[in-house]
DRENDO-1510 file (C-alpha; in Angstrom, 1 decimal, always signed):
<recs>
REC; n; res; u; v; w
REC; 1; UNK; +121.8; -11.1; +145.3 .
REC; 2; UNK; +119.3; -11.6; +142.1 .
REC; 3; UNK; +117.5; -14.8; +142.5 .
REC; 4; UNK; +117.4; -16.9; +139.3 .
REC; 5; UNK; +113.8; -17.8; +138.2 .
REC; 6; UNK; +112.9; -21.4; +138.1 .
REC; 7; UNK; +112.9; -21.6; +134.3 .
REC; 8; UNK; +114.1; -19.1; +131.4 .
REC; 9; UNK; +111.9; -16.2; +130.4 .
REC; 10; UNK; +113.3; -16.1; +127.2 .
REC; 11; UNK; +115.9; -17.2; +124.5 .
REC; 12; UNK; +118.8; -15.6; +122.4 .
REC; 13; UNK; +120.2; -17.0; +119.1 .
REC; 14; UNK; +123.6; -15.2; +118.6 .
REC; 15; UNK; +125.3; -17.0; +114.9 .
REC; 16; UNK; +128.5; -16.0; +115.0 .
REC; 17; UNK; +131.1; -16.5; +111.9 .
REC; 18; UNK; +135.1; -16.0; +113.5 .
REC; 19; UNK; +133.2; -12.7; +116.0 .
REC; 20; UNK; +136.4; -12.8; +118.3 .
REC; 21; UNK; +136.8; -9.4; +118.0 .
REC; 22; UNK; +133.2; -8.7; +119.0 .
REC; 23; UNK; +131.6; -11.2; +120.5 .
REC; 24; UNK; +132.4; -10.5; +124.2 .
REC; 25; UNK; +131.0; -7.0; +124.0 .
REC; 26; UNK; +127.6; -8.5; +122.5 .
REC; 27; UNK; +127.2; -11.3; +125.4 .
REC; 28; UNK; +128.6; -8.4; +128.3 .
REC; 29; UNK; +125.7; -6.2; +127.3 .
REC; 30; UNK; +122.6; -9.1; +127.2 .
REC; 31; UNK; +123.8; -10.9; +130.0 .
REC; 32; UNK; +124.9; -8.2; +132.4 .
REC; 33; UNK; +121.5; -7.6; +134.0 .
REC; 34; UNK; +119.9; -11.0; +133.9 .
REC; 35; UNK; +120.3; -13.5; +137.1 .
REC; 36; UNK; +122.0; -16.9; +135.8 .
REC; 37; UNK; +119.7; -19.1; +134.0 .
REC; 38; UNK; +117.1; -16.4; +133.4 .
REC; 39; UNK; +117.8; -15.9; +129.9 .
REC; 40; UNK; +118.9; -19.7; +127.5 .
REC; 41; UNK; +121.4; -18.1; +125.0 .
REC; 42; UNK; +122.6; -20.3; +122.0 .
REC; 43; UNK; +125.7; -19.2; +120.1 .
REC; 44; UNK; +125.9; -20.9; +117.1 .
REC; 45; UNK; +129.7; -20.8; +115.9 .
REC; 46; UNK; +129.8; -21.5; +111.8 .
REC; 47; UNK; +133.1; -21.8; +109.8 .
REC; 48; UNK; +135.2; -20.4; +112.5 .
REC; 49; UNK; +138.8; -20.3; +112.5 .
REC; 50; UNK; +139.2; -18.2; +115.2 .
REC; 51; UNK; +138.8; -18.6; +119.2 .
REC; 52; UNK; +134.6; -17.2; +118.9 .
REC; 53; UNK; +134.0; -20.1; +120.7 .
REC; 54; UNK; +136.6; -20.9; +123.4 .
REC; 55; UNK; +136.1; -17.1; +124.8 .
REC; 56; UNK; +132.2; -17.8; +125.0 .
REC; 57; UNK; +133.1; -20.7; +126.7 .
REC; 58; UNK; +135.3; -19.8; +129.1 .
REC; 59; UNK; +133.7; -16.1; +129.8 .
REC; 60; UNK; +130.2; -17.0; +129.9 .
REC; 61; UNK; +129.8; -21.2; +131.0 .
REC; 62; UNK; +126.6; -20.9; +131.3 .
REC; 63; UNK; +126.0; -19.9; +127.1 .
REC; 64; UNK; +125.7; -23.0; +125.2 .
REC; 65; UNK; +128.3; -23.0; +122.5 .
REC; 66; UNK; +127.4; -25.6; +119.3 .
REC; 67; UNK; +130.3; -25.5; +116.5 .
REC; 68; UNK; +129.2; -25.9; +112.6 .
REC; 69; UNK; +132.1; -26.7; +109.7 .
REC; 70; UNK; +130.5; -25.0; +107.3 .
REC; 71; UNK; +130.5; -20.7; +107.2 .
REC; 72; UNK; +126.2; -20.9; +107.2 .
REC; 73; UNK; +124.2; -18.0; +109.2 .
REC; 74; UNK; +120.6; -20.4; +108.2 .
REC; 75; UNK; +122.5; -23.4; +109.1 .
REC; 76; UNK; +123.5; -21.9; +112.5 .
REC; 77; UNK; +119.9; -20.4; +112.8 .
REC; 78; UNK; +118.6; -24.1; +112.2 .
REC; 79; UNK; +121.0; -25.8; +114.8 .
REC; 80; UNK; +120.3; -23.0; +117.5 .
REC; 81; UNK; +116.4; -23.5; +116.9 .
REC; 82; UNK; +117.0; -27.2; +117.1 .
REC; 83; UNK; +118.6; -26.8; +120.6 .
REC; 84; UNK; +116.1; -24.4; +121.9 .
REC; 85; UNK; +112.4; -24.3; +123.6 .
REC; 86; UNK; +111.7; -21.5; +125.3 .
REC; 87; UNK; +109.7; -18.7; +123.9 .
REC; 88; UNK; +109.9; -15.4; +123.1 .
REC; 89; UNK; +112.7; -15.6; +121.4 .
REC; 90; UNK; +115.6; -12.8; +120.1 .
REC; 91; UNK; +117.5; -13.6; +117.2 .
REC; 92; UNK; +120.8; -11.5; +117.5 .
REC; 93; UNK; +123.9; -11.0; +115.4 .
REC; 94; UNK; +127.5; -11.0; +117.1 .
REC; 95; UNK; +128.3; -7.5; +116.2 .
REC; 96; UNK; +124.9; -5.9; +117.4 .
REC; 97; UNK; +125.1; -4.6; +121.3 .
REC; 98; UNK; +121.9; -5.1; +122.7 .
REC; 99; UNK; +121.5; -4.1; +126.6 .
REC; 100; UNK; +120.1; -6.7; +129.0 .
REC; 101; UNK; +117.5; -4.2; +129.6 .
REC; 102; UNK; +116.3; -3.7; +125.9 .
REC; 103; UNK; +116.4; -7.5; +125.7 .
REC; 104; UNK; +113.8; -7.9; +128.8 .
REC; 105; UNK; +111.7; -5.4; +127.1 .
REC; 106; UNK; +111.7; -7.1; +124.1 .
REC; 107; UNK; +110.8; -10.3; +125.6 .
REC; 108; UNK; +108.1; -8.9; +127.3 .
REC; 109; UNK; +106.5; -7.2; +124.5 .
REC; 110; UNK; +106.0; -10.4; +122.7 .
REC; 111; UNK; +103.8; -12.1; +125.8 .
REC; 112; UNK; +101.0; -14.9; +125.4 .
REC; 113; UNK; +98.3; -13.5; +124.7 .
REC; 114; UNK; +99.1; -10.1; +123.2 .
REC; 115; UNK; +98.5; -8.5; +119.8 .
REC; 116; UNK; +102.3; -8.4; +119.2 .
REC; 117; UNK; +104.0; -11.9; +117.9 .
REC; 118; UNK; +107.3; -10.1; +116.3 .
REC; 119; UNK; +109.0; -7.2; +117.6 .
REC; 120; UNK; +112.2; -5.5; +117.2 .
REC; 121; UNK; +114.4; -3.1; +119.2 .
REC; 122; UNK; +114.8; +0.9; +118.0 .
REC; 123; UNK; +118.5; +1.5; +116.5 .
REC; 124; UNK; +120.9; +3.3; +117.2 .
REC; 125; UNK; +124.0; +3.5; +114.4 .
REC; 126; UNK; +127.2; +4.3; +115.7 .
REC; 127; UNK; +128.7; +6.6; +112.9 .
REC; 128; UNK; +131.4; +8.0; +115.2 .
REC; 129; UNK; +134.3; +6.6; +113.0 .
REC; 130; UNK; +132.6; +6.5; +109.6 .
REC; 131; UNK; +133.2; +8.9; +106.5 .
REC; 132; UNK; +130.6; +11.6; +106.1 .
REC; 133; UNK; +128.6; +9.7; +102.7 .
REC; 134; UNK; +128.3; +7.1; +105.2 .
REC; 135; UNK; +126.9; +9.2; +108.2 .
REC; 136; UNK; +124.4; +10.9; +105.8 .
REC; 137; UNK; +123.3; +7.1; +104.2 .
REC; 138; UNK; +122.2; +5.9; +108.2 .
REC; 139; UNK; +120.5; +9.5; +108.6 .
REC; 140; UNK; +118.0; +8.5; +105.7 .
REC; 141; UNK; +117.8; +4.6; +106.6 .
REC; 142; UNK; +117.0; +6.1; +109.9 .
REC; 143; UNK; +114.0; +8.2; +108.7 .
REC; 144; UNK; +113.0; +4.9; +106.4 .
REC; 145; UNK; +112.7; +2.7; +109.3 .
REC; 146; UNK; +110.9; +4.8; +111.3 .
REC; 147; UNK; +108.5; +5.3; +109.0 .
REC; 148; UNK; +108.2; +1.6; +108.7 .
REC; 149; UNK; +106.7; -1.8; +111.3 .
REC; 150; UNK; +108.7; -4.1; +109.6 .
REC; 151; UNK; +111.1; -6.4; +111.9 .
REC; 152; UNK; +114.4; -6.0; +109.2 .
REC; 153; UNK; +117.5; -5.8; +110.6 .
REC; 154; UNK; +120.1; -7.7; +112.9 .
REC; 155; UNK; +117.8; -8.0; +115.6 .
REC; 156; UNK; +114.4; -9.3; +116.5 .
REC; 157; UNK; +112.6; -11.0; +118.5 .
REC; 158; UNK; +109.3; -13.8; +117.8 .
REC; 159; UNK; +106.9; -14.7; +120.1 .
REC; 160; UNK; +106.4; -19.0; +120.2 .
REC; 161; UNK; +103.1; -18.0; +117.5 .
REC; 162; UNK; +105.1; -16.1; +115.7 .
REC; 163; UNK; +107.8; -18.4; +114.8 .
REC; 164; UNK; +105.3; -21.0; +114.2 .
REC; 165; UNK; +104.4; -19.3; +111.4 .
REC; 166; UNK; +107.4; -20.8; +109.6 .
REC; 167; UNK; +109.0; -24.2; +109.7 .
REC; 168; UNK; +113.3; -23.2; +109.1 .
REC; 169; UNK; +115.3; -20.8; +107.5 .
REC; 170; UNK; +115.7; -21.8; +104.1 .
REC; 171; UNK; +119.5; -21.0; +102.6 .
REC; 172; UNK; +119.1; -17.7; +102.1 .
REC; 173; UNK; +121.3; -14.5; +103.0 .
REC; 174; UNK; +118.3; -12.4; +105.0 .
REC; 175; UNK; +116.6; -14.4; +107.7 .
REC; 176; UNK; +115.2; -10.9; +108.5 .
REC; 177; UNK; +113.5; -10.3; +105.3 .
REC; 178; UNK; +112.5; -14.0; +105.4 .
REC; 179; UNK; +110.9; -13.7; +108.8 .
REC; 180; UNK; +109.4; -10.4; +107.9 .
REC; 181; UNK; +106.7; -11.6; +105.4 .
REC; 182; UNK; +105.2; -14.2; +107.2 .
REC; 183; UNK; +103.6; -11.0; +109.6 .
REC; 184; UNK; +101.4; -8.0; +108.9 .
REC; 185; UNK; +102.5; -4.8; +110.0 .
REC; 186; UNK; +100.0; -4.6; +112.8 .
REC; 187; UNK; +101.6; -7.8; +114.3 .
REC; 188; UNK; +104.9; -6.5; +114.5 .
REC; 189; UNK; +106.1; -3.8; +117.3 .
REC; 190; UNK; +108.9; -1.2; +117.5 .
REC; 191; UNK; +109.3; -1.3; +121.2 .
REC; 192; UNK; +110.1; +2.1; +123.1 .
REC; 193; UNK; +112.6; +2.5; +125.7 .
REC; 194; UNK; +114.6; +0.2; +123.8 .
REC; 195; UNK; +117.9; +1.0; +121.8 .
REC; 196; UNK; +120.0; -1.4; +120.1 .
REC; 197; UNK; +123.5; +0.1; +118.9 .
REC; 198; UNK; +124.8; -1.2; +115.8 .
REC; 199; UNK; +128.4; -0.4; +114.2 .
REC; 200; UNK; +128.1; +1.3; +111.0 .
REC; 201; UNK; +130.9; +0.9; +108.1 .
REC; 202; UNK; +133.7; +3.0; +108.1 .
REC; 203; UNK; +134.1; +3.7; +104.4 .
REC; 204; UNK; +131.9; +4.2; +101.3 .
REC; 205; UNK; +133.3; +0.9; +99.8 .
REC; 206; UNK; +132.9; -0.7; +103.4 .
REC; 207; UNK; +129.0; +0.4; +102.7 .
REC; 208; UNK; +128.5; -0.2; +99.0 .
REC; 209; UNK; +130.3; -4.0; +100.1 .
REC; 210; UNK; +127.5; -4.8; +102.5 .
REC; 211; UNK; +124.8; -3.1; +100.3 .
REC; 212; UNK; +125.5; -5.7; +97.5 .
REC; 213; UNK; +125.3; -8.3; +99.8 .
REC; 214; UNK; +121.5; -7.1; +101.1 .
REC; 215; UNK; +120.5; -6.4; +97.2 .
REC; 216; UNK; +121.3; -10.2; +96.7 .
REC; 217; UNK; +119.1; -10.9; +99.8 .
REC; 218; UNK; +116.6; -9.2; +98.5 .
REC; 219; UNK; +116.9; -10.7; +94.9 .
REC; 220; UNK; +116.5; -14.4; +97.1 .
REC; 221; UNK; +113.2; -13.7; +98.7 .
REC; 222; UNK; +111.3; -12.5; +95.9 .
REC; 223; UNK; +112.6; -15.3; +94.4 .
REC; 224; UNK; +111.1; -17.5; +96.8 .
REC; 225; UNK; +107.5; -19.2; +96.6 .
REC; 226; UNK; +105.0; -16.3; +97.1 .
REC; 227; UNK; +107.7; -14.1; +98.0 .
REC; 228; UNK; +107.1; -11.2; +98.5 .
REC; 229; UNK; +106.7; -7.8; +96.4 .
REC; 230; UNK; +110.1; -4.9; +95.8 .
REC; 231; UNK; +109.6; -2.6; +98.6 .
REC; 232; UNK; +112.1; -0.5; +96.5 .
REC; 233; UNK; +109.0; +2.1; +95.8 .
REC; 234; UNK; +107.7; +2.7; +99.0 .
REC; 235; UNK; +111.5; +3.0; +100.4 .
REC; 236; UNK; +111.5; +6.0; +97.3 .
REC; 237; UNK; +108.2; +7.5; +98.9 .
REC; 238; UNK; +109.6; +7.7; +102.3 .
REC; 239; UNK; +112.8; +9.3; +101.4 .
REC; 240; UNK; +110.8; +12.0; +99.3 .
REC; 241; UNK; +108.7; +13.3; +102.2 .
REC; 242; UNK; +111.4; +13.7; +104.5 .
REC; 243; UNK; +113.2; +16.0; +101.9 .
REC; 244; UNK; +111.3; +18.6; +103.1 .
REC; 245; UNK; +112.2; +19.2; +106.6 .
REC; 246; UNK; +115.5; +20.8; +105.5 .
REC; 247; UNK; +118.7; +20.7; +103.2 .
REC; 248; UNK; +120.2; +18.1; +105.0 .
REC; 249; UNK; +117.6; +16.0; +104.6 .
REC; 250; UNK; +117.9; +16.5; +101.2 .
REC; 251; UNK; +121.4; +15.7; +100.7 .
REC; 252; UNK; +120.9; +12.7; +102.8 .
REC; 253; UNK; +118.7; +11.6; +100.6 .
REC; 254; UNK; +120.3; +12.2; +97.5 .
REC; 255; UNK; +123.4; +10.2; +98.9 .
REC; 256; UNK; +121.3; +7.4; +99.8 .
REC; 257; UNK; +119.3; +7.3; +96.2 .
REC; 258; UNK; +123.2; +7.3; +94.4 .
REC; 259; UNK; +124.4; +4.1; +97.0 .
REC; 260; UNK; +121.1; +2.5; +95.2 .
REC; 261; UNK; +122.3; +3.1; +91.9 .
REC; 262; UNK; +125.8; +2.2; +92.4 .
REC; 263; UNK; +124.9; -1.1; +94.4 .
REC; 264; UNK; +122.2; -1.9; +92.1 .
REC; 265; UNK; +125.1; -1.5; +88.7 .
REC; 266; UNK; +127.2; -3.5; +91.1 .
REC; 267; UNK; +125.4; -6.2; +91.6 .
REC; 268; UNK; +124.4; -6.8; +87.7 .
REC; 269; UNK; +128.3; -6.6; +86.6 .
REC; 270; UNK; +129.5; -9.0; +89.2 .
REC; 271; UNK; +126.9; -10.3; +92.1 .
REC; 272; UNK; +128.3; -10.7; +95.8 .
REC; 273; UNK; +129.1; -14.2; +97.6 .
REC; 274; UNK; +127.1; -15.7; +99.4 .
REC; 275; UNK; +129.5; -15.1; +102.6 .
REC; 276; UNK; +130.3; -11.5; +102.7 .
REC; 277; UNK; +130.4; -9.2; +105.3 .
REC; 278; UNK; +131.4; -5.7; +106.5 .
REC; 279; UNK; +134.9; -6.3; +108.6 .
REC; 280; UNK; +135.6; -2.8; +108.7 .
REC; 281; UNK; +132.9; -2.1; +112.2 .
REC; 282; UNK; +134.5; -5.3; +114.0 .
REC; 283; UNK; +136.2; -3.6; +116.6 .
REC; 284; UNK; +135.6; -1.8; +119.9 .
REC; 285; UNK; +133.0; +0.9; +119.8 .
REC; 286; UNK; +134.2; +4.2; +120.8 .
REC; 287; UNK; +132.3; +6.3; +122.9 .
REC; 288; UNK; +131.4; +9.5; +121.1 .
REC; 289; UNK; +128.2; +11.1; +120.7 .
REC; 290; UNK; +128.1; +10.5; +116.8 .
REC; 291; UNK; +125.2; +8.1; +116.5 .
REC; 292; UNK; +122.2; +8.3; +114.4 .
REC; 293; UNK; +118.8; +6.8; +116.3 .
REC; 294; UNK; +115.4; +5.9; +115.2 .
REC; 295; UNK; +113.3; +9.1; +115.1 .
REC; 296; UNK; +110.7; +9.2; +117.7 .
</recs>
């Protein structure tokens, strides 16, 4: 039987906004791997009307559950934070599986005393119910990010110096962008033998819906004191070498460019809410071999 350690090597902050549907998948997949009290996982509940809270609770009693009124991923970053003192630390949506081993990797990658202070997992999109616009857009966000040491997406981890580097999240949609400019790109690590899966939208308007809602992110940060520059150039420059390698690469690429145009119309004729979200990936991933990964 695993021993548990005599303190935590590592935190998780999970916000979760009415995840029912997928939060037992995400905590089965961290936990299963880790001897009890080895890992301190916070899930922040916000705005939920549904039972997100009472499964946690009653699946996983040793997951501290906290319950906010008001629908607020930053507010249930703050409260988590509040609650929490152990270092590294993974920052984790609901709907993001992320395997207890990929989660000890991470943690260990962000050590005292190493070069690294933020890191983040390689992705893997699950595409295996999405339309085909869809499955070509996360080919060419794929090629992006790999060309890329930036720590954007649902999950990341800091070490303790890298999250002193800020105080709190400020009210803004992307706590991943926000957390991304306070490091340089030779601070921050893409971690091999990792893989993160995360659900892709099923539909165009699924994509173009959550595509607004990052644009508006976007728009927030630059707006921000010494926020920082439109990476909208260097996302162009990435795309246009990998056109190259083929056709499909091509037509990816082409896809992806349009999805810009459309959100970015979109967005100027009527901008997103603040809460919006994709609820057409909140279900039980099926197992298929249609998933699009981080090139290596």
């Amino acid at each position: 039987m695993q021993s548990a350690p005599p303190y935590p090597i590592g935190s998780v902050v999970i916000p979760a906004h009415n995840e029912a549907a997928v939060i037992r998948r995400c905590l089965d997949a961290l936990l299963v791997g880790f001897a009890p009290n080895e890992l301190d996982v916070v899930v922040a509940c916000n705005g939920c009307t549904d039972d997100t809270a009472g499964i946690v609770r009653s699946r996983w009693p040793a997951v501290r559950v906290i319950e906010i009124a008001r629908a607020s991923k930053p507010s249930a970053l703050r409260a988590a934070d509040e609650m929490l003192n152990t270092f590294p630390r993974i920052y984790l949506d609901a709907d993001v599986i992320l395997p207890a081993a990929s989660a000890r990797l991470l943690i260990g990658s962000l050590q005292p005393g190493g070069s690294a202070v933020a890191a983040r997992p390689r992705c893997s999109y699950d595409v295996s119910r999405s339309d085909a616009l869809v499955r070509s857009y996360f080919r060419s966000l794929a090629r992006v990010q790999s060309a890329t040491n930036s720590i954007w997406g649902p999950v990341y981890g800091l070490s303790k110096a890298g999250r002193a580097r800020f105080t709190v999240y400020p009210d803004i949609i992307a706590d991943d962008l926000f957390a991304d400019q306070w490091f340089e790109p030779s601070e921050i690590v893409i971690v091999d033998n990792t893989l993160a899966t995360i659900t892709a939208p099923l539909r165009l308007r699924d994509l173009i819906h959550i595509s607004c809602r990052r644009r508006k992110g976007n728009a927030q940060i630059r707006a921000l004191p010494n926020g920082p520059e439109s990476t909208a150039s260097s996302t162009v420059r990435s795309l246009l070498s990998t056109v190259t390698s083929g056709p499909g690469a091509a037509l990816d690429t082409l896809v992806y460019l349009a999805l810009a145009i459309i959100v970015r119309v979109s967005t100027s004729v009527s901008p997103p809410a603040d809460w919006s979200r994709d609820e057409s990936s909140r279900s039980e991933i099926i197992e298929s071999n249609a998933y699009v990964e981080d090139p290596t």
